[in-house]
N, C-alpha and C positions, 0 to 999 in steps of 0.2 A: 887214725882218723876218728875212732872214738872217742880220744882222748881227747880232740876239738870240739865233740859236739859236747862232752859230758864240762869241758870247761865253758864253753857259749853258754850249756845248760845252767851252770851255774849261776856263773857273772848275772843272767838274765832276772837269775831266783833272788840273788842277793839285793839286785838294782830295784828290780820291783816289790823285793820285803822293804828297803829303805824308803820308795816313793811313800809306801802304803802308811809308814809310822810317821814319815814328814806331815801326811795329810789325811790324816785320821778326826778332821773337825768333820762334826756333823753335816750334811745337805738336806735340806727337804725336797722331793720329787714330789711334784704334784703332779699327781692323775684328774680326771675327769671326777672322781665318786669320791676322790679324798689326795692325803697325801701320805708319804713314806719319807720317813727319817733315818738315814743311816749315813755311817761313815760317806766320803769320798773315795777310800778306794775302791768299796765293797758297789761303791755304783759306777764307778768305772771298771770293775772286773764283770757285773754284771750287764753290760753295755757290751763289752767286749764278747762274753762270750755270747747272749742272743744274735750281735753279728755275725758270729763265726756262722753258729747253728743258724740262721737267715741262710746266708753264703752257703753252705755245705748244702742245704736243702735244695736250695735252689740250682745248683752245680749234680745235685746228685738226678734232680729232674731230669734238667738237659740233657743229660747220659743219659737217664733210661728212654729219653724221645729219639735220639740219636743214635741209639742200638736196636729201637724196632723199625727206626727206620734202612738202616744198616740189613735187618735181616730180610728186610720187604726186596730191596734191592737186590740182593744179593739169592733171594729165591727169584728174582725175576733175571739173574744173567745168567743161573744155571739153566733153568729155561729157553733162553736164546742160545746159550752153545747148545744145549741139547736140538734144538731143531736147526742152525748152523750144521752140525755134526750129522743130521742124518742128510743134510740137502748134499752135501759133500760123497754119499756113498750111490746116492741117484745116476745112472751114467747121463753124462750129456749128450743131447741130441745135438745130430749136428746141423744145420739148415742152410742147403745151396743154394 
């Protein structure tokens, strides 16, 4: 199974070292306050990885909302069995 990923790994390194040398004419980015001149790959690998890190951040968020929500709940059903559990040791009355 390593041997799959280390060959995908590859393939992937070679396919995108060829994109990068096909299209290595310069772009201009224009920002707002000026503009940036660089290759085409180098602004699509930097495209690429701000998305990721966007993605990642934002995924890393939602975990950490979803785990304090997790532990809220989760102090509140030990809670419940606890007073479940002692209403359970109460004898019942019984009513004729």
């Amino acid at each position: 199974m390593k041997f799959l990923y280390l060959l995908l790994f590859l393939i992937v390194l070679v396919f995108g070292f060829v994109l990068s040398i096909l299209n290595s004419a310069p772009v201009k980015i224009n920002f707002y306050y000026g503009w940036l001149e660089m290759p085409l790959s180098f602004a699509l690998l930097a495209a690429f990885i701000l998305g990721t890190l966007i993605g990642l951040s934002s995924k890393i968020w939602s975990n950490l909302v979803l785990r304090r929500r997790y532990s809220k709940l989760s102090k509140e059903a030990d809670i419940t069995k606890r007073e479940v559990s002692s209403l359970r040791t109460y004898p019942a009355k019984h009513i004729n």
